[in-house]
N, C-alpha and C positions, 0 to 999 in steps of 0.2 A: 449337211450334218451339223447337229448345235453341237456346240461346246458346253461344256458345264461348269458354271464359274459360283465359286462361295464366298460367303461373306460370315463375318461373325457373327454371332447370339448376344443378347445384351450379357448373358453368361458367359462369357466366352468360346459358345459351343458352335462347330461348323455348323452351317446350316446350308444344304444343297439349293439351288435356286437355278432355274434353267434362264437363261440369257440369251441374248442375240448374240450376234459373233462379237466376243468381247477384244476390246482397245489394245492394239499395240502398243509395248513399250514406247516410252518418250521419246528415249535414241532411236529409233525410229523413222520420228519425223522429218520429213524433208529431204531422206535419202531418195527417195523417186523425181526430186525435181531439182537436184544437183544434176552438172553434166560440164564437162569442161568446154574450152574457147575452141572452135575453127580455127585453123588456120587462114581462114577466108578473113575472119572476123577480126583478126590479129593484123592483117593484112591493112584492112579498110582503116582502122584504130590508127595506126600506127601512119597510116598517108595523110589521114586528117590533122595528127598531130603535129605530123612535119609541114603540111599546109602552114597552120595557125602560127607554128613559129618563126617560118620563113617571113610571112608577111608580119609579125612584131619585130623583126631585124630589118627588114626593108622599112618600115613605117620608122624604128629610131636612126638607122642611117638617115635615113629622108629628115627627120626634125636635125639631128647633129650636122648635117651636114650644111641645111639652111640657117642653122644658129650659127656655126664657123661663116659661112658667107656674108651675112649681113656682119657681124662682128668685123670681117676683113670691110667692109665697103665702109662704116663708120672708120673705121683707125686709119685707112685710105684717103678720106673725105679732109678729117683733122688733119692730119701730115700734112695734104695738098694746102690748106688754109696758114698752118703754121709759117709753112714756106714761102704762102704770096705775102703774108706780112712780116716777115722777117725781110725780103726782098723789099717792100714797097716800103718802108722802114730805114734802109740802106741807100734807098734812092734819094729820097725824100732829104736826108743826112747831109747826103755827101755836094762835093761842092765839082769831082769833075767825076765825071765815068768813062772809063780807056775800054776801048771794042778793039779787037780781042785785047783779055787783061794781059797785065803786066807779067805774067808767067811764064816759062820759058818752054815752049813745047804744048801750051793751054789750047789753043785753035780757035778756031771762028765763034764758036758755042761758050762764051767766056764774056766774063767783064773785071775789069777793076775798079773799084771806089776809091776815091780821094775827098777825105775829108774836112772839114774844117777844123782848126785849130778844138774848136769846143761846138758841137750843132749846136745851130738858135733856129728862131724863128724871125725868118725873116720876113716881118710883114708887109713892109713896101718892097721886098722881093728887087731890091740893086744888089745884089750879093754881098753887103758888108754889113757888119753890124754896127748898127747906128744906136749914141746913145741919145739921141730924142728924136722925136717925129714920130712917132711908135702910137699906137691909141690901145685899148681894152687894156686886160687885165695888168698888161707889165709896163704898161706907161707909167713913166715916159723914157724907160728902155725897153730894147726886143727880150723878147724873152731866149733865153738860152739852157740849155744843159749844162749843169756846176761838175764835170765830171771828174775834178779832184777836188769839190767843195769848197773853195776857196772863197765862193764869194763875187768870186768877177770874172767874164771870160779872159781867156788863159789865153797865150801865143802859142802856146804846145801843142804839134802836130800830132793826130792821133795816126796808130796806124794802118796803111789802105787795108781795103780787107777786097778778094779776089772770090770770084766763083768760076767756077768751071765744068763742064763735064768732058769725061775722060772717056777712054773708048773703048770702054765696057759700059760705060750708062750710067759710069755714079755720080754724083755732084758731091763736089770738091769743095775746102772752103780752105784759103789761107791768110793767115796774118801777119803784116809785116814785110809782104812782100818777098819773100823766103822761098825756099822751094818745098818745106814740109807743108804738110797739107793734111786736111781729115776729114771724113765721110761725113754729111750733114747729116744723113738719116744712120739710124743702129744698123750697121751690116746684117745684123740678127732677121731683120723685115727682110731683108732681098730686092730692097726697090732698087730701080735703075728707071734713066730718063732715056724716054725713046725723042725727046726734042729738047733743047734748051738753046734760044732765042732771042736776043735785046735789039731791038731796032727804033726809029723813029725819024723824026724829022726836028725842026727848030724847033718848036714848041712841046713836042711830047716824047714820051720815050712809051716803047711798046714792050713788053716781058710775056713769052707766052710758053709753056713748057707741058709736058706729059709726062705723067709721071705714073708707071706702071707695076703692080704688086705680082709675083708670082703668083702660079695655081695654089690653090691647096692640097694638101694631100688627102683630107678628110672629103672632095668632092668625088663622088662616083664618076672614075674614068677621067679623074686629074683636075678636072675644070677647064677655062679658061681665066687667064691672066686678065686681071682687074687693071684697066684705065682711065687715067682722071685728066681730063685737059683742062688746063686755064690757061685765059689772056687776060691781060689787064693793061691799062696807062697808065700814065703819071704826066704831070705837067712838068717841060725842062727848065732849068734854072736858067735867068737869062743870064748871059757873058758879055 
């Protein structure tokens, strides 16, 4: 059955015209190809999405966690370096070294330094300082550390300085020969030495120590604990 659809006159006057089945309202359209979600579909949606987020939390763990690790192995690395030169520095200085140091209760893992009135360099290496015979740049005296600037080595004894480790792992440093004492490294790190070592024979001294960082927390399932060993020598002063 047609429909009967009109259209106006250029007069304004109906004019009947037979038509094919005439066009649905606009609103209308697209109501036959609306339909709402499954639950199936909601389902599947909703695993993928937890998929894709899961592994963007696994993938920035994984990056945060290997940035926290190398960051730890660099400030690990530094520390250990700060320490053998601050040691071989100490060595190098001093004019006697006590095994175990001068401390009271320090133990086997210990040393004391005794210094020279002012360190020099001692070039021809007799332990005193000579003011000639000397050659390069500080001839024709040794060269020395002005450590109250005065101008001339000094007879004032500086005073010893002690290392130790204690028996929780920390290295101790004291001055003065005293019984206070203070943590070389920031307590804030958590280092502790699982060795600290001086040994040698006439001519050399041997310094060899481990020095170990806690886990992190940011490592998936804690980590493991970061260790750094070094040995070094030095050449002994002759007596």
């Amino acid at each position: 059955m047609k429909k009967s659809c009109s259209r106006p006159s250029l007069q304004g006057e109906e004019v009947g015209s037979s038509c094919g089945l005439c066009l649905p309202p606009l609103e209308s359209f697209g109501r036959g190809s609306r339909r709402a979600f499954t639950l199936l579909e909601i389902l599947v949606a909703a695993t993928i999405f937890s998929v894709v987020a899961l592994a963007m939390g696994l993938f920035m763990v994984g990056v945060t966690s290997r940035t926290a690790e190398g960051e730890r192995i660099v400030e690990l690395e530094r520390d250990a370096h700060m320490l053998v030169e601050s040691l071989r520095r100490t060595f190098i200085e001093a004019m006697e070294i006590h095994i175990p140091a001068d401390i009271s209760g320090a133990g086997p893992e210990s040393f004391t330094a005794i210094f020279w009135p002012e360190p020099f360099m001692d070039e021809n290496r007799n332990g005193v300082w000579d003011s000639i015979g000397a050659s390069g740049p500080c001839s024709p005296m040794e060269c020395f550390e002005d450590l109250n600037g005065d101008g001339i080595w000094s007879p004032e004894l500086r005073p010893p300085v002690s290392f130790w480790k204690d028996a929780v792992g920390r290295l101790l440093v004291s001055e003065g020969g005293g019984g206070l004492a203070s943590q070389y490294f920031d307590p804030e790190k958590g280092y502790r030495l699982e060795e600290f070592s001086v040994s040698g024979d006439k001519s050399t001294w041997v310094v060899r120590f481990t020095l170990v960082a806690p886990s992190s927390s940011l490592t998936p399932g804690g980590g493991n604990d970061l260790k750094k060993t070094v040995q070094f020598s030095l050449p002994r002063r002759a007596t």
